[in-house]
C-alpha positions, 0 to 999 in steps of 0.5 A: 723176259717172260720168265723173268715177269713170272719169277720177279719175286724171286728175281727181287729177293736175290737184289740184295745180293746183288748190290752186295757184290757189285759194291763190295765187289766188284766196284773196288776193283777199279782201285787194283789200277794202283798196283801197277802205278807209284800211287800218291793219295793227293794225286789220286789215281788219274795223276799217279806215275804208272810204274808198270810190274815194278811193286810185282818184282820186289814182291817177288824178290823180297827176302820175307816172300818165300817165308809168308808164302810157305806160312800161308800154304802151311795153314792152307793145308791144316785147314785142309787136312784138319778142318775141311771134314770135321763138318762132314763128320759132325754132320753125318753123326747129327743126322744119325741121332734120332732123339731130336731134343738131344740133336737140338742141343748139341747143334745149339752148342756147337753153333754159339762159337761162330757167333763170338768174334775171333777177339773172344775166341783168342782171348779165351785162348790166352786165359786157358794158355797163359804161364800166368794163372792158365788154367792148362798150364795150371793142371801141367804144374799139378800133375808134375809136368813142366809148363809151357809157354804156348803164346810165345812159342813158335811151334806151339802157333800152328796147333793153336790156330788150326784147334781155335779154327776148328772150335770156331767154324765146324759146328757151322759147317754142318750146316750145309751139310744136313740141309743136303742130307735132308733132301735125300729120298728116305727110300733109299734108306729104307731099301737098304734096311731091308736088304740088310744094310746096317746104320753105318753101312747107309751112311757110307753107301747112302749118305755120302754119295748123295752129299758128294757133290756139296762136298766137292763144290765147297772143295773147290771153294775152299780151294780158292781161299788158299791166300785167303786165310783172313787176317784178323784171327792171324793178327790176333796171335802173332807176336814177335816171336811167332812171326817166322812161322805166322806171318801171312800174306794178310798181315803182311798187306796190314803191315805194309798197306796201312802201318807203313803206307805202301799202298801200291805195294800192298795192292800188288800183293793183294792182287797176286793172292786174287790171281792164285785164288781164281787159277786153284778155282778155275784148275778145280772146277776143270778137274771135277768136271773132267771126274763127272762131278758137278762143278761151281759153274 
């Protein structure tokens, strides 16, 4: 308590936060009840019929599960393999640039996309992608190459929504990571100097041991957003024709919850999301400790 009268300050800057997750949270969880009952808005939760795992079981048994499922790993991945170090590699190559005018610059630049909703970013896409007027099928035409009918296409889904992803969060991402490579000694870097080490070679021996622990905890993180790709960008590019390769478990809930009104259903499938979440979370942060690292908690 003592500790706690000394730092209050402190202690009521972190109130916000806080309330945030106790609200948004933690508050909404009461409503997971609805999984397991055969919910009716005008009976309301205490008078619903509890109906046990029966919404889990046609989860699991639905023709389209295996579908959304491999969908959402699919994407999960990309982001993965594609996304995740894309931020770790901006970041490294920023904090070599030592003209800091040009450093400001480019990191204004690459920030601004973040910024813009996804709404804008797919439309960007639409405009650059369409058969009508693109301007990428425009320069197919005119170098003699067939078009191509990207929005429509199913193989050409994936590719678009891993590059907008890319475009839209890894200026971003670097956040954090130069904030991390800011509290490295500058010491270091000078041993290194004087032992001979070029640029790169602090990069490699300095730089990224020192942000090796930021890595892994926003590792583990990400691990724990595997269901969780959101919906809007998704929703956004989906179309009938695409819907074999980019309907998500996030769409499906949409679709399911709001347009068709299976609330129970709905919930049952969030639910299932939120348990594999915590289990790649727990499994993680056991399995970086196990390794020495420092893990979430």
């Amino acid at each position: 308590m003592r500790k706690i009268k000394k730092n209050k300050w402190i202690y009521f800057m972190l109130l916000p936060g806080i309330l945030y997750f106790i609200i948004y949270k933690y508050i909404p969880m009461y409503g997971l009840i609805i999984a397991f009952q055969d919910y009716k808005p005008y009976l309301g939760i205490s008078g619903s019929e509890w109906v046990g795992f029966k919404h889990f079981e046609r989860l699991f048994s639905e023709p389209d599960f295996w579908m959304i499922f491999g969908n959402t790993l699919i994407l999960f991945a990309l982001n993965l393999i594609f996304f995740f170090p894309i931020p770790i590699i901006l970041a490294l190559m920023l904090n070599e640039v030592r003209f800091m005018a040009f450093k400001r610059t480019v990191q204004t630049l690459i920030y601004i996309p973040h910024f813009m909703s996804w709404v804008i970013i797919v439309s960007i896409g639409y405009v650059m992608l369409t058969l009508d007027g693109g301007i990428i099928n425009g320069l197919l035409a005119a170098l003699g190459f067939e078009q191509i009918n990207f929005l429509l296409n199913p193989d050409w889904f994936r590719p678009m929504y891993i590059t907008q992803v890319i475009w839209r969060e890894a200026g971003w991402g670097t956040i954090i990571y130069l904030a991390a490579m800011a509290a490295i000694d500058p010491q270091l870097y000078e041993a290194a100097r004087m032992d001979g080490a070029n640029r790169f070679q602090q990069m490699w021996h300095i730089t990224l041991p020192s942000i090796k622990s930021v890595i892994i905890i926003l590792l583990i993180l990400k691990i724990g957003d595997v269901l969780e790709l959101g919906f809007e960008h998704v929703f956004l590019l989906l179309n009938a024709a695409n819907r074999e390769v980019a309907e998500i478990f996030d769409t499906y809930v949409y679709t399911a919850g709001l347009k068709q009104g299976q609330f129970s259903y709905s919930t049952a499938v969030g639910f299932f999301k939120g348990i594999v979440g915590l289990i790649l979370v727990v499994f993680a942060n056991w399995l970086a400790k196990k390794n020495g690292e420092e893990g979430i908690y």
